[in-house]
N, C-alpha and C positions, 0 to 999 in steps of 0.2 A: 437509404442505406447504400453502399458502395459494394458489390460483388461481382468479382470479376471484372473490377476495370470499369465497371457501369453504373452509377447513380440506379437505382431504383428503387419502385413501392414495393411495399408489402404485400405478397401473392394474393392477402384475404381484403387489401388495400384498408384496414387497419389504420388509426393513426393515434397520437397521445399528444395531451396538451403540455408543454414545460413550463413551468412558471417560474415566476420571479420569488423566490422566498424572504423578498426584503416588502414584496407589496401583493405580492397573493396575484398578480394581474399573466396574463398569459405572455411568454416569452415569445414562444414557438410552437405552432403544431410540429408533429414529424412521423415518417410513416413507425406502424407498430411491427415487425416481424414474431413470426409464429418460427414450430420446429418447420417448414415448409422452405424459409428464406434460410434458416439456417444450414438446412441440407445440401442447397444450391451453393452457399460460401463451402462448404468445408468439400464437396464436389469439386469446386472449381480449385482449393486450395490441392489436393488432392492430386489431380491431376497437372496443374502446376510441377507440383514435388515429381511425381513419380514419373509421369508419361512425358510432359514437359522439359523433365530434367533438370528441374531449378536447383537439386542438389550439386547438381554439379558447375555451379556458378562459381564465378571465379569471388575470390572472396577481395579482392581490389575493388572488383564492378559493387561489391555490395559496400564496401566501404565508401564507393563515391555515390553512391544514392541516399548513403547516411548524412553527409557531407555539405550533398544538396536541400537535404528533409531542411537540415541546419540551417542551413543560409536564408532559405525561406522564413521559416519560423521565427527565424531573430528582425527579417524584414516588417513581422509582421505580429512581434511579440505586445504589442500597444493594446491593439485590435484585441491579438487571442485572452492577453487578462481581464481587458474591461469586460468580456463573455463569461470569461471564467467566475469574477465576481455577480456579474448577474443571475447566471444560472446556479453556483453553489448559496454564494451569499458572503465567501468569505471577505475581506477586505484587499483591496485594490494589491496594497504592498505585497499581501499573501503570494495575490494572484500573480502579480510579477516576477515574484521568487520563483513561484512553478515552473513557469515559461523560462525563464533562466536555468531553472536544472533542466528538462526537460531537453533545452538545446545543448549544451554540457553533457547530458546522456546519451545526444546521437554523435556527438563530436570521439567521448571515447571510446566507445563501442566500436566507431568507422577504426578507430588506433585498432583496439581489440584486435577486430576479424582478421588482420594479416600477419598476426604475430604469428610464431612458431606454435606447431601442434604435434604431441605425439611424441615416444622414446623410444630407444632402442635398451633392449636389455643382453646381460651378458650372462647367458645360460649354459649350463654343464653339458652340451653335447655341441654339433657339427650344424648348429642351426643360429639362422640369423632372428632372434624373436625381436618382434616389434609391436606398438600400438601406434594407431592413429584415430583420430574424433573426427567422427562424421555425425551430418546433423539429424535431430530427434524425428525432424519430418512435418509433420500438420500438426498445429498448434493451437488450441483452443486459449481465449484471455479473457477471464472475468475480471471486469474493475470496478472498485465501488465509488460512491458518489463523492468520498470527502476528499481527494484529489483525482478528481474527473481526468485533467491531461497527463499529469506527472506519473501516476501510477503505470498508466497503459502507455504511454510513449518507455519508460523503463524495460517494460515487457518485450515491447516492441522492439525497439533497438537491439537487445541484446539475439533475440531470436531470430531477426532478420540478418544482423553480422553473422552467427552461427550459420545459414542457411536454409533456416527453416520456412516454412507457408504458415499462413496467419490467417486467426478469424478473431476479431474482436468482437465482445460482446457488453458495452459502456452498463454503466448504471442508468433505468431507466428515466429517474428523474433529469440526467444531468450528460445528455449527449453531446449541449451544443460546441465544448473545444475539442473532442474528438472530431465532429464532423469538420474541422477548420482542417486540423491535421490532414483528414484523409484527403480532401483537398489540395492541399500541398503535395502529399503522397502522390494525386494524380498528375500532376502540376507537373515535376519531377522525373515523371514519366517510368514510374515504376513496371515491373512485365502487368500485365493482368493477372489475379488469382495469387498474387504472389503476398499480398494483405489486405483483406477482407471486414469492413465493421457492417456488423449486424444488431439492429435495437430490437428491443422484443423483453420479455420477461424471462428470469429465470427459471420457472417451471416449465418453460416453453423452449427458446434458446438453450440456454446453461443447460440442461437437462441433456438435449439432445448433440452437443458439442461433448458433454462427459460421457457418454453412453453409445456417441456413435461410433464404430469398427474404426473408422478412414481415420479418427483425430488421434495421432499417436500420444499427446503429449497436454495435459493441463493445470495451467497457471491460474492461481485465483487469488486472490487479497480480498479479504468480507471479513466476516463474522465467523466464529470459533462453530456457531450451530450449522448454518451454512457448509462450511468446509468439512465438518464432518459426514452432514451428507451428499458433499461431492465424492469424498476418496469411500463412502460404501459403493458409491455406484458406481467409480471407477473400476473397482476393486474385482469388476463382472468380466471387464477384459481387461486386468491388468495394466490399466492405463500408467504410463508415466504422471507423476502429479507432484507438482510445489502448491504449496498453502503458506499466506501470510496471513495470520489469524486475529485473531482478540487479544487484548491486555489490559491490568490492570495494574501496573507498573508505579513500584516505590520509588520515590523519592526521597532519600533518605539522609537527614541533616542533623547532624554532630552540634552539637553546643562549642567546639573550636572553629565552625566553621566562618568565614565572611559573612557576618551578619547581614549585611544588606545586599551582597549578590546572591544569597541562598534567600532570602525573603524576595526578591526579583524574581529567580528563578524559577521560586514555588508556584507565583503564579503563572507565569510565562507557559511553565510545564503543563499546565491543565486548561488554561482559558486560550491559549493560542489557535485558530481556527475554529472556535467558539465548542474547546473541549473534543471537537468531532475528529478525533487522532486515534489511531490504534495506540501509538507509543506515549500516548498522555501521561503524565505524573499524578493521577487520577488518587494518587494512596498519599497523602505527606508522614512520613514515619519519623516522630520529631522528638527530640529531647526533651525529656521534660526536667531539663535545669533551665531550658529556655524557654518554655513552652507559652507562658505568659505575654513576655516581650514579644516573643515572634508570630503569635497568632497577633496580636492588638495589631502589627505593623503592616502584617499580610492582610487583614483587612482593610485596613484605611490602603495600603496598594490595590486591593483589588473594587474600593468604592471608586479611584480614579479613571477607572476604566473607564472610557465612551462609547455606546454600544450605539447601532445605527445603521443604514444603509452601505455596506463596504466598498461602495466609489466614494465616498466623500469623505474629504481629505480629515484626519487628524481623529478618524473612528479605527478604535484597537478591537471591536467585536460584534462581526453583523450577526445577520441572523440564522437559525439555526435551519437546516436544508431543505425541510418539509414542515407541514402542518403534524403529521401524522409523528413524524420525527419530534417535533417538541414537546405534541403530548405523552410520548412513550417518557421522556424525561423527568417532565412534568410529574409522569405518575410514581420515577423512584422518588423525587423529592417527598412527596406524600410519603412512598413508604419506609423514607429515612427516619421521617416523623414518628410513623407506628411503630417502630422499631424501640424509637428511645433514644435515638439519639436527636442532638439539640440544633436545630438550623440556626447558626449563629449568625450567618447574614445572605441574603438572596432567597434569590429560589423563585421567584414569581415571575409570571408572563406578564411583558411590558406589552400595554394594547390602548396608551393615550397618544395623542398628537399620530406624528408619523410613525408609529408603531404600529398602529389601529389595526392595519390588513397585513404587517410580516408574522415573524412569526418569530419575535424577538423574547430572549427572557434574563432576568440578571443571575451573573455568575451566582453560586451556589457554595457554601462554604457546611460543612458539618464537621462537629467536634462530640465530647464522649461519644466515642463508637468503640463499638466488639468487633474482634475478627469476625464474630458469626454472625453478624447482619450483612443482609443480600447488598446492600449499598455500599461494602466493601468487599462483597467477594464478587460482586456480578460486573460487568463493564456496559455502564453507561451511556457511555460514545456523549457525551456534552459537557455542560463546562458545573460539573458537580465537583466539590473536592471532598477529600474524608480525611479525617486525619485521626490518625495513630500515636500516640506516647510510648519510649521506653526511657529503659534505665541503664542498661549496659550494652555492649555491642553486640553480646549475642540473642539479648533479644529484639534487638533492629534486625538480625539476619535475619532471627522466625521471625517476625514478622513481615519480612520484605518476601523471605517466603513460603508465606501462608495464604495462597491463591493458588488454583490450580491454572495461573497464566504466567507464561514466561518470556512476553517480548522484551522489556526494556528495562532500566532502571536507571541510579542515581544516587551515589552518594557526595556530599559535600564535609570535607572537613580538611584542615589545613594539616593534616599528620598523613603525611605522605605514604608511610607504612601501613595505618589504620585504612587507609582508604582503599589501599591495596588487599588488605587481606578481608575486609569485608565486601569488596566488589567480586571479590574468586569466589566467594561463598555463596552469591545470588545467582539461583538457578533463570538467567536472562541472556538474551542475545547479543542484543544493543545494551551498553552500559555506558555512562558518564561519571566522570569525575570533577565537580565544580562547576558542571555546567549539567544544561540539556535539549535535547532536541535537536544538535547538528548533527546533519544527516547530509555523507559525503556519497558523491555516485562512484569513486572507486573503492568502498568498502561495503562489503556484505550486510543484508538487510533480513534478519530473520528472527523467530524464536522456540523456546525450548518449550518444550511440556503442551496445553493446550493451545500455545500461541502458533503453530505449526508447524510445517515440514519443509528443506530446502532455504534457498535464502534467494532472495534478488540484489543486483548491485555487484558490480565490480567484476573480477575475475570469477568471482563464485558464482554470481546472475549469470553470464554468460556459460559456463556448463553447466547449466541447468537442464541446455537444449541440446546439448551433447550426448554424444552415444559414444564409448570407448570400444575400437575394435581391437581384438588381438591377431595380427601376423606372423606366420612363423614360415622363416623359406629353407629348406634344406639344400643346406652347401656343399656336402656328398651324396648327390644324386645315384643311389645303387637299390639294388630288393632292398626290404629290411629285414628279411629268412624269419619270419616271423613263426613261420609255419615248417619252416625244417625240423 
């Protein structure tokens, strides 16, 4: 782990094996940190910020170590995805696209941090009021495994233009392209103490990053159960907190829509990174004047798929992150089954030939389903789809929402009006029209309701780590006879 500027073991000298999720074979040992490593990053961040003065960095200098993170990373973008795919499992291309945004993310965030900050207001007395943003301070970042670099390089970026100190805390299955980054990080010759990755567990780490005094400020991207037992513990000292949470996000397709870019996109929206997305299309909410034609099509699309190790060329779906991760899957499929509804195609763990030791399984398709079955109210995280029938557009709206998660959504239909006013109505963050799944680094990334709090991305990620001060200078310096 990197703290302070130093490569080191884990105090209890701990270590965890990472494996290959496409062949079960060990990647990498790497050391394991406890709340012990942790204490010493968010120490060293700590006094960085405050004794050090890193607040008070010139925000050009952090714009050119964004600049530099950059140049690196593109040098060396080959390297970081074929990692990225061995350790997650996604597919090569995936992994190229991350390392692509990822350096995109440090390029605008370096624009970001020099822009103009702050107003002057014009108030009814003899006073000049103003604000100015200054930064949140020590920064804790939980990222989760299904984009290992993208995630936490976004966090990053954006917290480090702002001014802030940093302690990253990876997903433990999937350290090895954060550890490339930080590398780079040192490379680049950042202060010490100024960004911190610490591996370890979240009941270990994450626990003591939320909980300790010194960490002003916590960002985390997981699961909906997760995050809500970060912001109770937060909640003990009023931590600053973003949450980017769970979903179970409609996709929602009109019988006027482009028949074959809305049967594309259905599946695209759930089987892409082998379903393991927060913003999945995980619900298809489908007309049923087409309901026939467009299932028969969306499965024969989705039998095309080539599922396989994600370095080799011309595979759209490795495998899925863990052992333990496919059987959690594994076991809603079963209980879409007990439920009552009809597994119309997939669902099974592939384990002949080269499948044998990953942990590969074919997309998943179900049909007759109720709102009230867990395999459409609960989130997944793999490549299960459910799909929904209406009749009119108001009940594609309840439907679309009748989850208590509100990241993403989706409608397709060629009624430019229709799409409009049925997209206002989905209580969702991230919404598409005709399309799904692009995801830009200068627009806001969040959601409503269970899916969480705060947003990443853009002008809005970066005051996340803001603090807004009020200034107010008086221009008739006299008593104020308060007391006369």
């Amino acid at each position: 782990m990197y703290v302070n500027g130093e490569w080191v073991e884990a105090v209890s000298g701990a270590t965890k094996e990472i494996l290959n999720p496409a062949t079960g074979e060990v990647l990498a040992v790497v050391t394991h940190g406890d709340e012990q490593d942790a204490k010493k990053a968010i120490d060293a961040a700590y006094t960085r910020f405050y004794q050090l003065e890193w607040h008070k960095s010139y925000a050009r200098e952090r714009a050119q170590y964004l600049l530099k993170i950059a140049e690196k990373l593109e040098s060396q973008k080959d390297e970081i995805a074929y990692i990225e795919t061995l350790n997650n499992g996604k597919t090569l291309r995936e992994s190229l696209g991350d390392v692509e945004d990822a350096i995109n993310q440090l390029q605008y965030y370096a624009g970001i941090a020099t822009k103009p900050l702050g107003e002057t207001y014009a108030v009814p007395d003899e006073i000049q009021a103003m604000t100015v943003k200054e930064p949140v301070g020590v920064v804790g970042i939980i990222v989760p495994w299904n984009y290992p670099l993208v995630m936490a390089n976004q966090k990053i970026a954006a917290a480090f233009a702002a001014g802030c100190t940093i302690i990253v805390k990876p997903a433990q299955n999937t350290p090895l392209s954060l550890i490339k980054l930080f590398e780079i990080i040192e490379e680049v010759g950042v202060p010490k103490g100024v960004v911190n990755l610490v591996m370890g567990s979240g009941s270990a780490v994450g626990n003591e990053l939320v909980t300790n005094p010194k960490v002003d400020k916590i960002s985390f991207t997981g699961g909906t159960d997760t995050g809500t037992h970060l912001m109770k513990k937060a909640a003990d000292s009023i931590k600053n907190i973003s949450l980017e949470l769970g979903g179970k996000s409609p996709n929602v397709v009109f019988a006027d829509a482009d028949f074959e870019t809305a049967v594309d996109y259905a599946a695209y929206a759930i089987f892409a990174n082998q379903g393991q997305v927060c913003s999945a299309g995980s619900r298809l909410i489908l007309d049923e004047a087409i309901y026939e034609r467009f299932v028969e099509a969306l499965v024969e699309k989705t039998m095309q798929i080539k599922i396989g190790p994600g370095w080799k060329e011309g595979i759209h779906m490795g495998p899925l992150v863990s052992e333990e991760h496919l059987n959690t899957v594994l076991e809603y499929v079963e209980i879409g089954k007990q439920e009552g509804a009809t597994l119309l195609y997939g669902g099974k763990r592939l384990t002949e030939g080269e499948y044998a030791k990953g942990y590969f399984m074919e997309p998943a398709i179900f049909t007759n389903t109720k709102p009230s079955m867990r395999i459409v109210q609960e989130e997944i995280f793999g490549p299960v789809l459910v799909i929904q029938t209406f009749k009119d557009e108001q009940e594609a709206i309840e439907l679309a929402n009748g989850t208590e998660f509100g990241l993403a959504a989706a409608v397709f239909t060629q009624d430019g009006a229709k799409a409009q006013r049925v997209i206002r109505q989905i209580r969702a963050g991230i919404t598409w029209i005709n399309t799904y799944h692009p995801t830009f680094n200068e627009a806001p990334w969040g959601g409503y309701k269970k899916s969480g709090i705060g947003r990443d991305l853009g002008t809005y990620g970066f005051e996340e780590y803001l603090e807004v001060k009020q200034i107010n200078i008086n221009l008739d310096v006299k008593p104020s006879d308060f007391f006369e």
